[in-house]
C-alpha positions in Angstrom: -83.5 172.3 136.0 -82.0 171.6 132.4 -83.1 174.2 129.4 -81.8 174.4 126.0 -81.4 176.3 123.7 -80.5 176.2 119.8 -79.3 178.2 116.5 -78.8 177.2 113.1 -75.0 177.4 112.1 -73.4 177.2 108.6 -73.2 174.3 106.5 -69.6 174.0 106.2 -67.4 171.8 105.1 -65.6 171.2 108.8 -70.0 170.3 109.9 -69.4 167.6 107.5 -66.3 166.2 107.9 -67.0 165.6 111.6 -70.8 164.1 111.3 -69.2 161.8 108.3 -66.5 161.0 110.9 -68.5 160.6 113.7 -70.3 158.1 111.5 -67.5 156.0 110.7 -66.7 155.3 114.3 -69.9 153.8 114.9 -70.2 152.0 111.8 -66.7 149.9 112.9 -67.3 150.1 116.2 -70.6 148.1 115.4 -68.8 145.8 112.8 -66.2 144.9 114.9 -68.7 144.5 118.4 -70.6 141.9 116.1 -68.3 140.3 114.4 -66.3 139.9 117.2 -69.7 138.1 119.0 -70.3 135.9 116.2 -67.4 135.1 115.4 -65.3 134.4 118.3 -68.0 134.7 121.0 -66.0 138.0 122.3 -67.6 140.2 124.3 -65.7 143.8 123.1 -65.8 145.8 125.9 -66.2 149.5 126.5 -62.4 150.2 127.5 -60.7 148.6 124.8 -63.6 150.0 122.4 -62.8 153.6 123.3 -58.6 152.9 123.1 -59.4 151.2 119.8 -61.5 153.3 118.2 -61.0 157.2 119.6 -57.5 157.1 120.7 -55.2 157.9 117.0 -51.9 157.2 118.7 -50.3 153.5 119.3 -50.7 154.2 122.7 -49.8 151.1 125.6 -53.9 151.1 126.0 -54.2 150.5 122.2 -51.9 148.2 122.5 -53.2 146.6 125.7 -56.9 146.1 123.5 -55.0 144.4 121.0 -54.0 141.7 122.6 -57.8 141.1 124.0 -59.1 140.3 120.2 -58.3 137.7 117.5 -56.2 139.9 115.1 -53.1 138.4 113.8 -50.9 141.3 113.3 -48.2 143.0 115.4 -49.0 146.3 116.6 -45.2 147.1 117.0 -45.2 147.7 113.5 -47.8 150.7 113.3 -47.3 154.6 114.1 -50.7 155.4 114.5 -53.5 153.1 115.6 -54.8 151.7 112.2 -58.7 151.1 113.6 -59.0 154.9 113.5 -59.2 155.4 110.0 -58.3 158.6 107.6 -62.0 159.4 107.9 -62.7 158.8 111.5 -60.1 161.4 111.7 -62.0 164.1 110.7 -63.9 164.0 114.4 -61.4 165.3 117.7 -60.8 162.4 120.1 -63.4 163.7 122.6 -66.0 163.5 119.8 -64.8 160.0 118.9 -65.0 158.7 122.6 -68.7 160.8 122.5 -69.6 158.0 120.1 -68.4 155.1 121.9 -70.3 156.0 124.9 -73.6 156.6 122.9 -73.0 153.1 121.6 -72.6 151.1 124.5 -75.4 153.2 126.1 -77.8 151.7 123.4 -77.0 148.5 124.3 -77.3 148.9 127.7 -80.9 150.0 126.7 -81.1 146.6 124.4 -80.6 144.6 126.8 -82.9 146.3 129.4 -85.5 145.9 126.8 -84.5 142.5 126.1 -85.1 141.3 129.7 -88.7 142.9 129.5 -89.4 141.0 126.8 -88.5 137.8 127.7 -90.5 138.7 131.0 -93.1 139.4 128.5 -93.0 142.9 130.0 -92.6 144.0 126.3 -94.6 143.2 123.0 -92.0 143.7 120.6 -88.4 142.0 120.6 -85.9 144.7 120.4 -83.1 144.9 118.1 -79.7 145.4 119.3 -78.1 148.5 117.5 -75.9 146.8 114.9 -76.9 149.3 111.5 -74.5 150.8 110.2 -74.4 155.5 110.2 -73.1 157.1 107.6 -73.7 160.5 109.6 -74.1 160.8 113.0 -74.3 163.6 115.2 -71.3 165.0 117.2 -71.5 166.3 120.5 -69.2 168.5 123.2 -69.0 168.2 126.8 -65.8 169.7 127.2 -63.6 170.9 124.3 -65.6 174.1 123.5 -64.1 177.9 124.4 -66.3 181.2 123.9 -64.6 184.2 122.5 -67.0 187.0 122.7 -70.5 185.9 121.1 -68.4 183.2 118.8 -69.0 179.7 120.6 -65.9 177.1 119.3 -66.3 173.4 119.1 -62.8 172.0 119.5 -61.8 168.9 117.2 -58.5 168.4 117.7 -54.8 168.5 116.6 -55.4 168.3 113.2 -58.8 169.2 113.4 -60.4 172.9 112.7 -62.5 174.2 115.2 -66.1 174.4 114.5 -67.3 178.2 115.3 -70.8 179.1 116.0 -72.2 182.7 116.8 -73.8 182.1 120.0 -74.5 185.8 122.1 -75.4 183.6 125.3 -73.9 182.4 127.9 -71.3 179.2 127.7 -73.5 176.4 127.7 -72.7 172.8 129.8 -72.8 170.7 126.5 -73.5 171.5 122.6 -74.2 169.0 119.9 -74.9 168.9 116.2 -77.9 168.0 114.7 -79.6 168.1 111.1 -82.8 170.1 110.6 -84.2 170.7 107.4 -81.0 170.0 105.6 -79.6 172.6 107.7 -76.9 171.8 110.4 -78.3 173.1 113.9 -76.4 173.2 117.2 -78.1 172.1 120.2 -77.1 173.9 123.5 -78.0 172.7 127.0 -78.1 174.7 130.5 -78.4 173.6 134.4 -80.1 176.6 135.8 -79.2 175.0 139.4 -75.4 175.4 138.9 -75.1 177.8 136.2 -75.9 181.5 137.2 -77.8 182.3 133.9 -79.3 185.8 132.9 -82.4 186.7 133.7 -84.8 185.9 130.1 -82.4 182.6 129.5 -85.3 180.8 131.0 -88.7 182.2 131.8 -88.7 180.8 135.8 -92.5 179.9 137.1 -93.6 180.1 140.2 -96.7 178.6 141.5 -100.0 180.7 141.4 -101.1 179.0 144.2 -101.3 176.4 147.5 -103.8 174.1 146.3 -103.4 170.5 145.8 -104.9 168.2 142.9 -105.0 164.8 142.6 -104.8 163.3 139.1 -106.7 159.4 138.5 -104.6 157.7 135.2 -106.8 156.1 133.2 -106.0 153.9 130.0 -109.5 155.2 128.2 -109.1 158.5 129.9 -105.6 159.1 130.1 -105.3 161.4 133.3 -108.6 162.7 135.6 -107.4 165.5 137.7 -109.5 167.4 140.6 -108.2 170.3 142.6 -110.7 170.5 145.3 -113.3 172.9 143.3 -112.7 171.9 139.8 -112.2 168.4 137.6 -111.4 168.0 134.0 -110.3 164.9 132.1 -107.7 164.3 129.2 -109.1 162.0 126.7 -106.7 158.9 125.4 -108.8 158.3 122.3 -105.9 159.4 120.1 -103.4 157.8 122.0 -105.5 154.6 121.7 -105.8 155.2 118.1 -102.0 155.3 117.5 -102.1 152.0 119.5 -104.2 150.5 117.8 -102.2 151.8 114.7 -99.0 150.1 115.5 -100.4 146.9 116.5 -102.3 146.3 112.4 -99.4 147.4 111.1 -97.1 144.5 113.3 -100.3 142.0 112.2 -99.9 143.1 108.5 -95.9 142.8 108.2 -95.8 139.8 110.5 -98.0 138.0 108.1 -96.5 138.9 104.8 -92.9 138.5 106.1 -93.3 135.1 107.2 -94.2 134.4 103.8 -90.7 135.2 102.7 -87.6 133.3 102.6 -85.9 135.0 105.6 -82.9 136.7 104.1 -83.9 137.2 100.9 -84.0 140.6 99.3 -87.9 140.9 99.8 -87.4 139.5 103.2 -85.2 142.4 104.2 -87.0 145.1 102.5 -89.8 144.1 104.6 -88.2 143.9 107.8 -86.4 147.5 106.7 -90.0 148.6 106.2 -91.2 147.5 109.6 -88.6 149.2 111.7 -89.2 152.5 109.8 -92.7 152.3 110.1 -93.2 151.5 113.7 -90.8 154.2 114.2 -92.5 156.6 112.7 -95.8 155.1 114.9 -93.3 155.4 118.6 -92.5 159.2 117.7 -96.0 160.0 117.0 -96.9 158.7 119.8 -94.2 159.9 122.4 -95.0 163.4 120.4 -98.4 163.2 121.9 -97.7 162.4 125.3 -95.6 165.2 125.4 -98.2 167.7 124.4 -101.0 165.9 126.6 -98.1 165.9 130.1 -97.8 169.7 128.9 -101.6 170.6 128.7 -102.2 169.1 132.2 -99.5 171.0 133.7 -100.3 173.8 132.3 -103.7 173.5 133.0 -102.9 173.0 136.6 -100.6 175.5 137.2 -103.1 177.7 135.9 -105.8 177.0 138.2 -103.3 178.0 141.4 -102.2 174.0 141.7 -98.6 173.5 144.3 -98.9 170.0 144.7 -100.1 167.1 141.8 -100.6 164.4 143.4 -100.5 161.2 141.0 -102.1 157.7 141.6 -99.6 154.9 142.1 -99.9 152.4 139.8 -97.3 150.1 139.8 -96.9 146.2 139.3 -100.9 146.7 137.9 -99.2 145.3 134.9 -98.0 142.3 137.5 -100.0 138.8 137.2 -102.8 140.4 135.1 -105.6 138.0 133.1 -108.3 139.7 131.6 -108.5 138.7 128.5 -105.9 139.1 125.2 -107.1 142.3 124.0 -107.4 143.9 127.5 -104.0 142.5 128.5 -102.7 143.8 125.6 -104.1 147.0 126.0 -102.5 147.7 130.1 -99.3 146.2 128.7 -99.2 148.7 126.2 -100.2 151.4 128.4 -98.2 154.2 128.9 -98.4 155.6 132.1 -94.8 155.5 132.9 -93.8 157.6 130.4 -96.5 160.1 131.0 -95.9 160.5 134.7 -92.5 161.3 133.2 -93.0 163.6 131.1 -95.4 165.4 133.9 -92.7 165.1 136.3 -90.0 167.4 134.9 -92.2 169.4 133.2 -93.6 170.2 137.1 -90.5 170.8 137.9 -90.2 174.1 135.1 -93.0 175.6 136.6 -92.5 175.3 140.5 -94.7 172.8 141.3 -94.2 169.4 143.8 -95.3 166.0 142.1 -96.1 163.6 144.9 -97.7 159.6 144.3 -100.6 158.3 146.4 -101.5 154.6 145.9 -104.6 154.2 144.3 -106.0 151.3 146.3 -109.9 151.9 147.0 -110.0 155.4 145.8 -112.4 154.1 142.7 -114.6 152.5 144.6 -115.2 154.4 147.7 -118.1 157.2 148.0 -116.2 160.2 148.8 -119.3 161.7 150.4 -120.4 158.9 152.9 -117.3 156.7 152.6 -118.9 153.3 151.5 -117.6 151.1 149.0 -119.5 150.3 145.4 -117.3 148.9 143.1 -118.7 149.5 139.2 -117.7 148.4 136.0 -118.6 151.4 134.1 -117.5 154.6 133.5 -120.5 155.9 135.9 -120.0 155.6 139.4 -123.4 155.3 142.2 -123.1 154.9 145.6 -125.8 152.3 146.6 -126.0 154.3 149.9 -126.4 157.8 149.4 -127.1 157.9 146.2 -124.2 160.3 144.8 -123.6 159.6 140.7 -120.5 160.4 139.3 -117.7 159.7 137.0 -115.5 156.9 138.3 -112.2 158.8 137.2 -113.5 161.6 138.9 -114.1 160.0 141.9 -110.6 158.3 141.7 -109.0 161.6 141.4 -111.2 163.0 144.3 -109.7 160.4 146.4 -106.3 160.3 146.1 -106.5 163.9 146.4 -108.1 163.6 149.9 -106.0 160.3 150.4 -103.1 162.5 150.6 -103.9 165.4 152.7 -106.1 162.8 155.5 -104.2 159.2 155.2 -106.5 157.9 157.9 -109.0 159.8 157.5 -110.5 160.0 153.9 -112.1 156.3 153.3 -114.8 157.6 155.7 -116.2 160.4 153.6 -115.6 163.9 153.6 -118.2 165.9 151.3 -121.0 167.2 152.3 -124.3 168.8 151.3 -123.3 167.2 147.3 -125.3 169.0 144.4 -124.8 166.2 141.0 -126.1 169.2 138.6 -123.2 171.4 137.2 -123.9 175.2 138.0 -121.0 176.7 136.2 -119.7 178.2 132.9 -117.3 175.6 131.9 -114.8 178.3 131.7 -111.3 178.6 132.2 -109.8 180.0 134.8 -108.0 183.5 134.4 -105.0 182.7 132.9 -104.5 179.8 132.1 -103.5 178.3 128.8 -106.4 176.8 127.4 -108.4 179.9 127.3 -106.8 181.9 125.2 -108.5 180.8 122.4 -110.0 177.8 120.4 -107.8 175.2 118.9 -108.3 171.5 117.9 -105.4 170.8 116.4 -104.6 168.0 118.3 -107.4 166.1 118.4 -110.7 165.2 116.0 -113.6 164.8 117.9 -114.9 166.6 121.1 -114.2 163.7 123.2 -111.0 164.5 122.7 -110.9 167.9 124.3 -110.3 168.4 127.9 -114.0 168.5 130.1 -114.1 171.1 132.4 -117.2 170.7 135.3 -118.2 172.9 137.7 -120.7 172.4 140.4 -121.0 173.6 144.4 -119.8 172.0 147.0 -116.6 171.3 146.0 -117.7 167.7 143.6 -119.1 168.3 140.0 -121.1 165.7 137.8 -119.8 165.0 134.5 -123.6 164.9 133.2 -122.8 167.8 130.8 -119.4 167.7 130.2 -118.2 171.4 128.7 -114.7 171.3 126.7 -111.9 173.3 127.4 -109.8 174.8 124.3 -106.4 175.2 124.2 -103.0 176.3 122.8 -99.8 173.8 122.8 -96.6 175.9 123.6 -93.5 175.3 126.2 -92.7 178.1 127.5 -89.8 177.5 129.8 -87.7 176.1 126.6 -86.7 178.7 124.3 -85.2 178.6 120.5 -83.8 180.8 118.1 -86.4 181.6 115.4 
């Protein structure tokens, strides 16, 4: 299990000498990677890119990259290895090499996300990460000490030592970030080989044995049903900031093919683009965060072991129904979610197990036959039971996973479709403790708690379920 924690540290000069260095070797590295590929059709590689450009001596490595690039000039006549410039200096060689790796990372990520697209897995053609960083964040993995509660960030020979008051343990890794114009430093834990005090991280067991089964949706982004209890998360919002990003690609596609491309208004339009639909993807991977963290909360809360996820894989595979709804399960983003849930599972004890979700929408879970249905309401021609069809998706693959054989033939019995409850919360759990909207603008948006006997509940009269955003098993410095 990885925790973190973090504490705001002085703005010093040393902070800023080795972000501003830290900058600078990406800045070259990039120049040189690009130039090298338009130029010469060189492919730099990651080797000679960490002798070159985090190693300050004239080392037989440095030397050894030379001789794999197009530069004209004898190395035998250099000390000190002249792509690591006076400022690049300012960063250790551990924080240098930090950079390097962050950098081919990226484009490892590029051209993962290049392949999707021309897959036409993904909308949007990535860029590959070629701007240029003034400041960029430094990071240790290794060459850090702790003397008492003062926590010091080796840099190097000639390079101070960046000291932070830290009265906690010695963390696996630290790295320096910007908040607020204030520098912050970033510490990471692993609870499984790191024997941490007890109130480092608040530990969860589970409350309970029971086992839910959750139904993703793209118009209701996650049914779940624990055997006496369903509630839904709504997507509406997720759909709105969806819809969001894909006017905003319409409007700037449109006007920037009306420019000359690499003009000045050409660029400031393409600049304009990336920083909007940026600020779209973070507002958007901010809400899936706080949506994976109200279901397992909600979950854990209701005495949940086991969440037990429907298998949706390759529905994104040889799909055709229709441009908008294509567009819609291409954008869809259950991957992420399931994620998100995943680890955040694991913080509070709990197993995460997928089911495939094949039949579990259309069969009755009370006498077992199949009615497929279009709409949100689901009616068994049979027997005559009326329920959600998330619900009854959620219902299944719950059952699906305890009786493999056995659940396609109908399990419930004696079915009342009238809730009886309160549409309260259960004791405990997180959104009871008191009203809050924040994160959503309509009721629809609010999680629907139904109760009913029998162990199956109609959605006929759905009652909403408040709640309070927090993470409790990550903790930070006020």
């Amino acid at each position: 299990m990885i925790t973190a924690r973090k504490r705001k540290i002085e703005n010093a000069d040393t902070v800023e000498r080795v972000r501003r260095a830290c900058g600078e070797v990406w800045t070259q590295l990039a120049d040189a990677y690009h130039w090298l590929r338009k130029e010469h059709d060189i492919e730099l590689n990651k080797g000679d890119a960490m002798a070159l450009f985090a190693t300050g001596g004239m080392t037989k490595r440095v030397k050894e990259a030379w001789d794999s690039i197009p530069v004209d000039i004898d190395p035998e006549q250099f000390d000190r290895n002249p792509f690591v410039t006076p400022v690049m200096r300012g960063a250790g060689g551990r924080q240098r090499q930090e950079v390097v790796n962050d950098f081919f990372d990226a484009y490892d990520v590029f051209f993962s996300n290049h392949e999707a697209w021309k897959e036409g897995r993904r909308e949007e053609k990535p860029n590959p990460p070629y701007r240029r960083k003034r400041y960029f964040n430094p990071s240790w993995t290794q060459s850090f000490g702790k003397d008492g509660d003062i926590l010091r960030l080796g840099g190097g020979r000639s390079v101070d030592a960046i000291e932070v008051e830290w009265p906690h343990p010695e963390p696996n890794s630290v790295e320096i970030g910007w908040e607020n114009g204030q520098p912050v430093a970033h510490a990471t834990y692993n609870s499984e080989k790191q024997d941490l005090p007890e109130g480092l991280i608040r530990e969860r067991e589970p409350q309970g044995g029971k086992t839910a089964g959750v139904d993703l949706g793209e118009i209701y982004l996650a049914t779940a049903h624990d055997g006496e209890d369903s509630f839904i998360i709504d997507g509406g919002k997720l759909r709105e900031l969806r819809d969001l990003q894909n006017r905003e690609k319409k409007w700037f596609a449109k006007r920037i093919d009306r420019k000359e491309e690499g003009s000045n208004r050409w660029w400031k339009l393409v600049e304009a683009k990336k920083s909007c639909l940026k600020e779209i993807r973070d507002r958007i991977d901010d809400l899936l965060h706080k949506l994976s963290t109200r279901l397992v909360e909600e979950l854990w809360a209701r005495g949940v072991e086991t969440i037990v996820i429907g298998d949706i894989t390759g529905i994104r595979e040889n799909i055709d129904y229709g441009a908008d709804t294509n567009r819609r399960l291409h954008q869809w983003a259950f991957r992420e979610f399931t994620e998100k849930v995943e680890y955040k599972a694991d913080r509070y004890g709990m197993e995460v197990e997928f089911e495939t979700e094949r039949d579990t929408s259309k069969t009755c879970p009370r006498c077992g036959d199949k009615n497929p249905t279009s709409t949100r309401r689901y009616r068994c021609t049979s027997c005559g039971l009326e329920l959600h069809r998330d619900q009854v998706g959620a219902m299944n693959i719950r059952r699906k996973y305890q009786d493999p054989d056995g659940w396609s033939s109908g399990y419930l019995e004696g079915v009342r479709a009238t809730p009886t409850g309160d549409g309260k919360s259960p004791k405990g759990s997180p959104s009871g403790r008191k009203t809050q909207r924040s994160l959503f603008e309509d009721d629809r948006s609010a999680a629907v708690s139904t109760r009913a006997t029998h162990s199956v509940h109609s959605l006929n009269s759905p009652r909403a379920i408040s709640y309070e955003p927090h993470m409790d098993c990550v903790l930070a410095d006020p």
